[in-house]
N, C-alpha and C positions, 0 to 999 in steps of 0.2 A: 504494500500500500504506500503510494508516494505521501510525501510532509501533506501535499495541497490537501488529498483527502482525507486524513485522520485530521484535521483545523477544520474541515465540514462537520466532520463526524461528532467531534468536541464542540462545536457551536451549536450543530442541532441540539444534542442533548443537553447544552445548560441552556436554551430555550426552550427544551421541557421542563427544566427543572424551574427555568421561573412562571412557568403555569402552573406547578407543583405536580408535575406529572414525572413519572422513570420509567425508564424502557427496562424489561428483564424476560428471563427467556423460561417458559412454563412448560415441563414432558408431560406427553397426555396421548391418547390414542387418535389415530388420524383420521380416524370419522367425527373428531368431536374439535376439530379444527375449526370448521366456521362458528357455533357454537361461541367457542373461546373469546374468536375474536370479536362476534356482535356481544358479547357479555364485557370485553375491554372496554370496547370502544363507546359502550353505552354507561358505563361505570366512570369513564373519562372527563363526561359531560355533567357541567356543575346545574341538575332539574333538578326538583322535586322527585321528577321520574326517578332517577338514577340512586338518588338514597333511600327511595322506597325499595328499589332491587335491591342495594347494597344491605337494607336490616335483613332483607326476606332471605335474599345469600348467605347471612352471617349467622341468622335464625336458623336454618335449614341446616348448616353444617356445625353449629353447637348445640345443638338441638336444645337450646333453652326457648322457656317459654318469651312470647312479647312481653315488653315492658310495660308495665302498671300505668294510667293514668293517659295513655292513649288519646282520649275522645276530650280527654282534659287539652291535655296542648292543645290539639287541633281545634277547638274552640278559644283558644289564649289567643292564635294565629288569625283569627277572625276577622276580616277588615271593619265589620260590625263592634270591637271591641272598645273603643272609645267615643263611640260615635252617640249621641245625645238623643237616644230616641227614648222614647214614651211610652212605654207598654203596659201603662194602666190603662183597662176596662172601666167604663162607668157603670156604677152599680145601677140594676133599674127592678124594680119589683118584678115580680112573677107574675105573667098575666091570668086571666080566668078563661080558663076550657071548658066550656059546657057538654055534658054526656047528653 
């Protein structure tokens, strides 16, 4: 490998590494090759998506249970959560129903 290509090779990767990303090499059977790589390449990506795979991958392979308080967050995360809304009912008497 000439100087010019290992100073490619060494700038790509601490351009991954200022995205916080590393390149590394994984053994694994070669039917599960694409597999692999749309599970990298989708784990890559800073969504929602992707940390939603990342608990369900990390649940799935320590086989612990999900974390406690769940529905909790996701209600904390609420864009509704400081928002000045009003959800008293007015109270009004009970009408008459005639049999």
């Amino acid at each position: 490998m000439t100087k010019a290509q290992r100073r490619a090779i060494q700038n790509y990767r601490s351009r991954l590494g200022e995205r916080g990303l590393a390149r590394f090499e994984v053994l694994g059977r070669d039917t599960d090759r694409d597999l692999i790589r749309s599970l990298a390449r989708r784990l890559a990506e800073d969504t929602p998506e992707a940390l939603a795979l990342r608990m369900t991958v990390s649940q799935s392979i320590t086989h612990e249970p999900p974390p406690k308080g769940g529905i909790l967050s996701a209600l904390r995360r609420s864009p509704l959560v400081n928002s000045d809304l009003d959800l008293a009912r007015p109270h009004e008497e009970a009408r008459e129903v005639n049999f």
